[in-house]
Each structure stands twice: as structure tokens, then as C-alpha cells.
N, C-alpha and C positions, 0 to 999 in steps of 0.2 A: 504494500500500500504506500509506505511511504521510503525515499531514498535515508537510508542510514549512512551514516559513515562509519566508517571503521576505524577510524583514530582518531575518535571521541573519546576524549578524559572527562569521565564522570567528576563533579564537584560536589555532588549533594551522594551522601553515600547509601540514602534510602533509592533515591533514582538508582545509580550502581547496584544496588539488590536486584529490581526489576530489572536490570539488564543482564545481570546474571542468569536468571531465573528465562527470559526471551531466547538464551543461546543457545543455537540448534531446534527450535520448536518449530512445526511447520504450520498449523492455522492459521489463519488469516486477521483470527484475535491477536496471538502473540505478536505477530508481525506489526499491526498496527502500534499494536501496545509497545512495542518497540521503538516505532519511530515517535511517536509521541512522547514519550518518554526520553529521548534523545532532544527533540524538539524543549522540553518545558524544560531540563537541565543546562540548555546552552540558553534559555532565557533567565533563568536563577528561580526558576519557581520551585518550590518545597512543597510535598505529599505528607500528607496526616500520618501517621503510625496506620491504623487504623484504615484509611485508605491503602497504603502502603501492604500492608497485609494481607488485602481483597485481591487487589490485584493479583499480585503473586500467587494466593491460593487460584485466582479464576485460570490463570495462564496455564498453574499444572494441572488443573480438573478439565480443563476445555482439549488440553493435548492428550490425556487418555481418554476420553467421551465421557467423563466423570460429569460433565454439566456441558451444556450447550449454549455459544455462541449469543444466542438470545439472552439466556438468563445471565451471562456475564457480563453482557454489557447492561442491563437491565438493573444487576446489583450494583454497580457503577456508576450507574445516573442515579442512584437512590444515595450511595456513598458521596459522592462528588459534588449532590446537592447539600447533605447535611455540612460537609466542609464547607461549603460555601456561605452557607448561614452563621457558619460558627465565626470563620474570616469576616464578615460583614459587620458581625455584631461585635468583633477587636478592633475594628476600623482598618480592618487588611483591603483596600479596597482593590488594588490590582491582581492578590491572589485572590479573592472570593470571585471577582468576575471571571476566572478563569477556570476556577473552580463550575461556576452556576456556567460556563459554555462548556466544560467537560461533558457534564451533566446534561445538557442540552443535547450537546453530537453522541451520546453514550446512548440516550433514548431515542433517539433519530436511527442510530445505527441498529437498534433492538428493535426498531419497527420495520426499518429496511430490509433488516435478516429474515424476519417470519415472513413476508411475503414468499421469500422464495427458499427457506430450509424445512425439510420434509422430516413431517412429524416422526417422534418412535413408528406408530403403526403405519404410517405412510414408509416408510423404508423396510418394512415386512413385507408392505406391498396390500396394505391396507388401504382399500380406498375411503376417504369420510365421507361422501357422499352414496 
């Protein structure tokens, strides 16, 4: 999804986890999750613990089929939003609005996905209708 580079020096060492945790993964969540993550570390933005921990779990349950694509970006915009209210209400106002757009493209991307990822019984070969 997006172009990473390769000789990105992590400065935020919770960014550095998730980058850790991206290497070698092949969905299209981790990938994302990757350059994003690269993206907001050469901007100087910082991730909640807490966020920080979502992610990384969503990255390794979405690359064994432990949870789906949908639901992690789903838990994301729900994560991304409550950071952002918490930023808001410290007077963070350039990480909270970055925060509350994470949040935004995270439910964007969770709406995007189900359009077209085929349920559990749809990949049995279940049709719902």
C-alpha cells in the first residue's frame, strides 16, 4: 500500500515495536500498518501504550487468520478514536487530530474491506442468499 523505506531509523521506540512486529508479514493490514507507521514516526507522532499494543496484537492475529482484516481495522478506529479524545482533552491538538483521522481512515478502511472480503461461510462456499 504504501512505499517504505528501508533505512528508516525509528525515533519513537513504541513505532520501532510495530515495525518489528510488520517484518516479513504479508496482509495487506500489516503492510499498511507498516507504512503508516513509518509515515507518523518521521512526522514525530507518538502511539498510546495501549494503542501501541492493538496494533501489534491485530498485525499477528490478522497474519495467522486469528481475526480479520475488518475487525482490525474496526478495533482501531475505536482505539484511535478514544486516543484522540484523551489528546484533545491535554490540549494535544496536533496528535489528537491525527489521532481522530487514524480513526476516521481505520473505519473507512473496515467499511471498504467488507464490501468485498468473503465471509467465514462464504469461503466454505456458502452462499447468504
Amino acid at each position: 500500500m504504501f512505499k517504505v523505506t528501508s533505512n528508516h531509523t525509528f525515533k519513537n521506540p513504541s513505532r520501532l515495536q510495530i515495525d518489528q512486529t510488520t517484518q516479513g508479514k504479508t496482509s495487506d493490514y500489516s503492510h499498511a500498518v507498516s507504512g503508516v507507521n513509518q509515515i507518523l514516526d518521521k512526522g514525530h507522532f507518538g502511539i498510546s501504550n495501549r494503542s501501541k499494543n492493538s496494533v501489534i496484537d491485530n498485525v499477528k492475529k490478522v497474519e495467522t487468520g486469528a481475526r480479520s482484516e475488518v475487525n482490525a481495522h474496526q478495533r482501531e478506529a475505536l482505539n484511535f478514536g478514544r486516543d484522540a479524545f484523551v489528546s484533545f482533552s491535554k490540549g494535544q491538538f496536533k496528535q489528537g487530530a491525527v489521532e481522530a483521522l487514524g480513526s476516521g481512515l481505520n473505519a473507512a478502511a473496515s467499511g471498504f474491506k467488507s464490501t468485498y472480503t468473503p465471509t467465514p461461510h462464504e469461503k466454505q462456499g456458502i452462499d447468504p442468499w
